[in-house]
C-alpha positions in Angstrom: -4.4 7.2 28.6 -7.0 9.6 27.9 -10.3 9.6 26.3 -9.3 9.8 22.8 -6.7 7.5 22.5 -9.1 4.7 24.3 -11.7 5.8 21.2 -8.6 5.6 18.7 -7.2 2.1 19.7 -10.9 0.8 19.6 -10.8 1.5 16.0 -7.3 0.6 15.2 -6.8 -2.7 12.7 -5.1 -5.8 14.7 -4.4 -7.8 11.4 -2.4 -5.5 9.2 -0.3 -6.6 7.0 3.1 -5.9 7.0 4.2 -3.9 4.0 6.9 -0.8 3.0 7.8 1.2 0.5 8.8 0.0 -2.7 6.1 -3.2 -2.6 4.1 -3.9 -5.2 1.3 -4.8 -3.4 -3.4 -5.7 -4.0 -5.2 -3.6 -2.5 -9.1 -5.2 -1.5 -11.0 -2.8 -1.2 -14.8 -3.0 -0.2 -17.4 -1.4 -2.9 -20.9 -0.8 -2.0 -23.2 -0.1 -5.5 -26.8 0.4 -4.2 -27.4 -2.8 -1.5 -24.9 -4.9 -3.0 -21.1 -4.9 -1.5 -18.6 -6.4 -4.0 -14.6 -6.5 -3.7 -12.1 -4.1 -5.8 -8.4 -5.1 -6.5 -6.2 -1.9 -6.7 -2.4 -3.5 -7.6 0.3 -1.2 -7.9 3.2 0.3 -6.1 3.7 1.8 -2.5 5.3 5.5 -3.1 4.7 6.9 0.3 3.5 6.2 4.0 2.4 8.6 6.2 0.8 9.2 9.7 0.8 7.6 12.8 -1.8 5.5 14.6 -5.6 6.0 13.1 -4.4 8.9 10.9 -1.8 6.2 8.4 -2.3 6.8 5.5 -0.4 4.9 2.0 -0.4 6.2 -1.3 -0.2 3.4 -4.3 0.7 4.2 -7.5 0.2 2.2 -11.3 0.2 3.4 -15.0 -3.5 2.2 -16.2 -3.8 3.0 -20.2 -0.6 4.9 -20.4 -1.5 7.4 -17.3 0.1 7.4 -13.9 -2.7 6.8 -11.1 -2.6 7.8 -7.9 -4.8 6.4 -4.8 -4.5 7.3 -0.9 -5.8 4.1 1.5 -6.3 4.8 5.2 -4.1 2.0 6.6 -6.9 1.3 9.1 -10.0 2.1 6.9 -12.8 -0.6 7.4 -13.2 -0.2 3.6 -10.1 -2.4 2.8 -10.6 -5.8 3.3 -6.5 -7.1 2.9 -3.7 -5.8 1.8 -1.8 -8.5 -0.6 2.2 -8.1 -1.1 2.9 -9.2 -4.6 6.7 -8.4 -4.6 9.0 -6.9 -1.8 11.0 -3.9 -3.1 14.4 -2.7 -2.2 14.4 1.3 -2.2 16.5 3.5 -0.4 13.7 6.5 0.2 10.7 7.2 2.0 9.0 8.4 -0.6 9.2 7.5 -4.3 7.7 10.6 -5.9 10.5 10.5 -8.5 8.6 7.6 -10.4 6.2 10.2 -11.2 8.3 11.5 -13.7 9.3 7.9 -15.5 7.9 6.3 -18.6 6.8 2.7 -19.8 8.4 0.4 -17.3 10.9 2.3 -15.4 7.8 3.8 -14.0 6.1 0.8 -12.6 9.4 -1.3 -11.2 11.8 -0.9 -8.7 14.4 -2.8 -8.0 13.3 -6.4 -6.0 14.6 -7.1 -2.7 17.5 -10.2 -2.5 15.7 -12.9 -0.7 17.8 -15.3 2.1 21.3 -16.1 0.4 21.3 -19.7 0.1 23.4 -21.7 2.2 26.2 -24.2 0.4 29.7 -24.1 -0.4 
């Protein structure tokens, strides 16, 4: 192991959550105004993942007053206090760039994922 990736696993998160693509998920995120630090909730949808080790990056997406909004998080950013999943979604892409294009709701759901079947005759 060289130098760098000894620096790079210093730095690296040990409790992140575990989310994909397609989750609609709360993003914490720290806020510092002046000398005060405060907590911001960014909710929306996971359209891409990308990187590896200290370099992941996720992009969230959510319509806010009719227009789509875009934000990139640095999986491992000291900035974002937790990651919250709010529903599991069942996509069959990486990336979900297509909802760009979408409207009123089609553009903010995608399909849920089926939880356990339940057992019983």
């Amino acid at each position: 192991m060289n130098v760098l990736d000894k620096i790079e696993a210093e730095q690296l998160k040990k409790d992140v959550t575990d989310f994909a693509v397609g989750d609609t998920i709360k993003v914490h995120t720290r806020v510092i105004e002046g000398e005060k630090e405060r907590i911001q909730i960014y909710s929306g949808i996971v359209i891409g993942r990308k990187g590896t080790g200290i370099n992941e990056n996720f992009t969230v997406r959510r319509v806010s007053y009719g227009e789509g909004v875009e934000r990139v998080f640095p999986l491992h950013s000291p900035r974002i206090a937790k990651i919250e999943i709010e529903k599991r979604g069942d996509v069959r892409r990486a990336r979900l760039n297509y909802l760009r294009g979408r409207k009123g709701k089609s553009a903010t759901t995608v399909k849920e994922k089926a939880r356990a079947a339940a057992t019983g005759a």
